[in-house]
C-alpha positions, -999 to +999 in steps of 0.1 A: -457-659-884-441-627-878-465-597-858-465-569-853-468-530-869-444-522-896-415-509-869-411-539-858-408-561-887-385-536-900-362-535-867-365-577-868-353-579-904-327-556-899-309-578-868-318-608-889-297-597-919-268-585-896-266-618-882-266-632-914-239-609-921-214-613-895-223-655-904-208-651-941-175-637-927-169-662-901-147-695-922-157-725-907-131-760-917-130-799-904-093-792-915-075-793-876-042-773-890-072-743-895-072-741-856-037-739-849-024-711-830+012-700-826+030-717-800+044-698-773+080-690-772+108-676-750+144-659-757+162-678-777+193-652-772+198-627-757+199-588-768+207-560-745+241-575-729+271-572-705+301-587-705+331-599-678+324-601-640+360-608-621+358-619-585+385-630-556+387-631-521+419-614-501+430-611-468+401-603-453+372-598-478+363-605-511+362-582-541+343-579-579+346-556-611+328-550-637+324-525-663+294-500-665+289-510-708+256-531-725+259-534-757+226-537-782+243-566-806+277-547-813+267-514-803+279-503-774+249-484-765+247-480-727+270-471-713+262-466-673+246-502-668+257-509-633+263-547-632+270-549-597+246-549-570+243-554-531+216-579-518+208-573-479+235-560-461+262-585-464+259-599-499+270-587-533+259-598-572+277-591-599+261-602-635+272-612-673+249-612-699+207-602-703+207-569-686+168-570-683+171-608-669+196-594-641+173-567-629+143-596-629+166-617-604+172-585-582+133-578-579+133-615-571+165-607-548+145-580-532+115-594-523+133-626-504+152-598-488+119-580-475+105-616-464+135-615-443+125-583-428+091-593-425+101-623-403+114-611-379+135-638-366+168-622-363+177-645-396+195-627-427+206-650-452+244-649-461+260-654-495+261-687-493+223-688-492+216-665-513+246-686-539+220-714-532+188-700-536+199-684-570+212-720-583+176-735-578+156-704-596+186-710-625+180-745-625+142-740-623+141-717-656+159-738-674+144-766-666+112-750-684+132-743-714+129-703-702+166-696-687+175-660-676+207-656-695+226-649-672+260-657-655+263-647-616+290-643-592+278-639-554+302-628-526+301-621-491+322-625-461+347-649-468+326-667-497+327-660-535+306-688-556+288-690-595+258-695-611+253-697-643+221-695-666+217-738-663+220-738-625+252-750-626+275-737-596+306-739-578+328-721-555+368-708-554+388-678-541+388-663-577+363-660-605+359-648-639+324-649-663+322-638-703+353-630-723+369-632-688+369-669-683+396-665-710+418-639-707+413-629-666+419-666-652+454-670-665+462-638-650+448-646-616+464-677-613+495-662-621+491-636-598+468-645-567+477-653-536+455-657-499+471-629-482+464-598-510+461-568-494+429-551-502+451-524-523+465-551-541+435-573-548+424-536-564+451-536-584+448-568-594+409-566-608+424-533-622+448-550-644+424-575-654+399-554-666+424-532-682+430-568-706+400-572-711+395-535-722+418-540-751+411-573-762+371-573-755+353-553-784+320-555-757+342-540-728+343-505-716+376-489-695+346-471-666+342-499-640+332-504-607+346-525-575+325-536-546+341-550-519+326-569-487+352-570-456+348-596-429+322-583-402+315-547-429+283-543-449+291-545-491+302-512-508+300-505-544+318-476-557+309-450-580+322-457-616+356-447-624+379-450-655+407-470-657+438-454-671+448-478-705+479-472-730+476-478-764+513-476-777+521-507-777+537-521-810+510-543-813+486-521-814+502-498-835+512-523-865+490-533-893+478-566-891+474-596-916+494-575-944+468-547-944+473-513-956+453-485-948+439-476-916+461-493-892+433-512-877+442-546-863 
């Protein structure tokens, strides 16, 4: 029996009925498909991208370049996206692919770095630990079906190695990622040799990029080297552009019968 003065049963009706309320808007179902949520998901490609990373060693050191472009599908839409990083002192990354998955690897990057500060035990890691490390955090992501898309080249004083976004790795005195793997390569082996001069091993990366300028539609002619000498910290320049020639006949001519704008 409900008591009280007339407030009261007034303020007691009026929660009773907004329960009631908030009751006829709630569904309830034995169905189970009615309690399904949305399953959670990861990057199933990537979006904001780089291109080619080319690597060797020389007499003396080893050297990368990359260009400074990410492209937004096929625009190129950034273009001063530094590829190439240093990590510690003596160490230097270079990256294809996922831009935003390159800079989670060098937070990741920076923090073992700081926990090698924080030690204190006169240990840095080298390249070839840090070429390690990197193939077990690959290997871990993907392993969860959640890869960083991302294809790596580490050197360092007298090592150059690769990881790619499924952990796998390996090791040899030149390297080439993206469009590279292609059209870089065959000019390296043509032209390598163990005792390039640094000028030369320049030149070399120069030429390479320059290729892959004209034949990669995600390439950009303003690049960076970094270089890391034999008993010297790594250096990364400043960007530059590369001087490129488009006179050639076969850029010139039409292509596949095609009238019109000359476009090939």
């Amino acid at each position: 029996v409900i008591t009280g003065n007339i407030h009261d049963k007034i303020l007691r009706l009026s929660f009773l009925l907004l329960f009631l309320l908030k009751m006829s808007t709630l569904s309830f179902s034995l169905d189970p498909s009615a309690a399904q949520t949305t399953p959670s998901q990861r990057t199933q490609y990537p979006i904001v991208t780089g291109t080619s990373v080319v690597g060797l060693k020389y007499k003396g050191g080893v050297m990368l370049a990359a260009d400074t472009l990410c492209s937004y599908g096929s625009m190129a839409k950034y273009k001063d996206a530094r590829r190439i990083r240093t990590v510690g002192t003596n160490t230097i990354i270079g990256a294809s692919g996922e831009y935003s998955d390159f800079q989670s690897i060098m937070d990741t990057l920076e923090g073992h770095t700081q926990d090698d500060i924080n030690y204190d035990d006169g240990h840095k890691s080298d390249a070839k630990s840090i070429h390690s490390y990197l193939r077990a955090i690959m290997y871990q992501r993907r392993s969860k079906m959640n890869p960083l898309w991302n294809d790596l080249v580490i050197a360092g004083s007298g090592f150059l190695g690769y990881v790619d976004k499924i952990g796998t790795t390996y090791e040899d005195d030149f390297i080439a990622t993206g469009f590279g793997s292609y059209l870089a390569i065959p000019i390296l082996r043509s032209k390598w040799r163990p005792d390039l001069t640094e000028g030369e091993a320049r030149a070399l990366l120069e030429d390479c990029l320059r290729v892959l300028f004209y034949r990669d539609c995600r390439a950009l002619n303003r690049i960076q080297i970094a270089k890391v000498a034999e008993g010297e910290t790594g250096v990364v320049s400043e960007p530059y552009e590369l001087e490129t020639n488009w006179e050639g006949a076969g850029f010139e001519s039409t292509k596949g019968g095609m009238e019109g704008d000359g476009g090939w």
